[in-house]
C-alpha positions as CSV (number, residue, x, y, z in Angstrom):
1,X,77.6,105.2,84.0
2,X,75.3,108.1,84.2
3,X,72.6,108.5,86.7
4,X,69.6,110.8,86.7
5,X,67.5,111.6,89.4
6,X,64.5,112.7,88.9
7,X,60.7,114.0,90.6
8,X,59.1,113.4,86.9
9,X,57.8,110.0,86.1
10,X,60.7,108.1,84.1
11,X,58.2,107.7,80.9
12,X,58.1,111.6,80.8
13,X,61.3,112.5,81.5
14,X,62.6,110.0,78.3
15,X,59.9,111.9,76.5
16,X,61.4,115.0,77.6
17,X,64.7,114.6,77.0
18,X,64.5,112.3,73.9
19,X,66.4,109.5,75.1
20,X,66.4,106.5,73.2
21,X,67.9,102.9,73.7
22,X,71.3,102.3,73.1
23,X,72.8,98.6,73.7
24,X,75.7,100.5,74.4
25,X,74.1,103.1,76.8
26,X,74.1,103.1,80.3
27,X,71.8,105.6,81.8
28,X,70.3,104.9,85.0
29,X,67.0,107.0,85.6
30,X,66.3,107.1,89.8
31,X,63.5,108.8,91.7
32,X,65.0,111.8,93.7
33,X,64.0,110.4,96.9
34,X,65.1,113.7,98.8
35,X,62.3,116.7,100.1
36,X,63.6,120.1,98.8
37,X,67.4,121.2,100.4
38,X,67.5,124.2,102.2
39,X,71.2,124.8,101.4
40,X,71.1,124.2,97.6
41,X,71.8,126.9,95.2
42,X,69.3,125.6,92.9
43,X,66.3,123.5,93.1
44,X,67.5,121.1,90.2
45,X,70.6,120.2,91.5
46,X,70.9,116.8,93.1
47,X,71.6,116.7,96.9
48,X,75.8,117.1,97.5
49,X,75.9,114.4,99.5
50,X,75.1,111.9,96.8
51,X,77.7,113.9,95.1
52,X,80.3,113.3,97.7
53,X,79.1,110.1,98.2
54,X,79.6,109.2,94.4
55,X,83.0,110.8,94.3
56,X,84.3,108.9,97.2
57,X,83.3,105.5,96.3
58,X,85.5,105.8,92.8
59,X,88.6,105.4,92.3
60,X,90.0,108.0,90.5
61,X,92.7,110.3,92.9
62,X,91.3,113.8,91.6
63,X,87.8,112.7,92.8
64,X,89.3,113.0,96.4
65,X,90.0,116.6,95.8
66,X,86.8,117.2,94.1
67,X,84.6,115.3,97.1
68,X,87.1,117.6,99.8
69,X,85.5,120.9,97.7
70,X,82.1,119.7,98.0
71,X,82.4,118.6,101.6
72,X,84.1,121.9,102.5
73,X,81.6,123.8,100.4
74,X,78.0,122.3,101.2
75,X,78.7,119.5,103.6
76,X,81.1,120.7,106.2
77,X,78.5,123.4,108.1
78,X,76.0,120.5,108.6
79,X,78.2,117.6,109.7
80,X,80.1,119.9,111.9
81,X,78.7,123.1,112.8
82,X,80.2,125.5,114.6
């Protein structure tokens, strides 16, 4: 499964982006329901707590040390700061 979030209107961003329907597919296009981030190293990114968030609630093992870089890296001076 793929997610997208997005600011544009869904209509646009298929336009965009050219997808198309695929019985097969599984795309899931969200509004990105966050303001801007002051910590993010680029506007476009989605927030890294919905990263973390997404990582953790798999269950493949090498996502645990993947969602322990992202914590450390953008989550850990706002949960905990110094």
């Amino acid at each position: 499964q793929v997610m997208v979030y997005t600011k544009s209107q869904a209509n646009d961003l298929i336009l965009d982006v050219g997808l198309r329907l695929d019985p097969a597919g599984d795309v899931q296009l969200l509004h990105a329901f966050w303001e801007n981030w002051s910590h993010a190293a680029h506007d476009d990114c989605v927030h890294p707590l919905l990263v973390y968030a997404d990582l953790l609630a798999g269950s493949i093992d090498r996502n645990m040390e993947t969602a322990r870089r992202v914590y450390d890296g953008y989550l850990h001076s706002i949960v905990e700061p110094d």
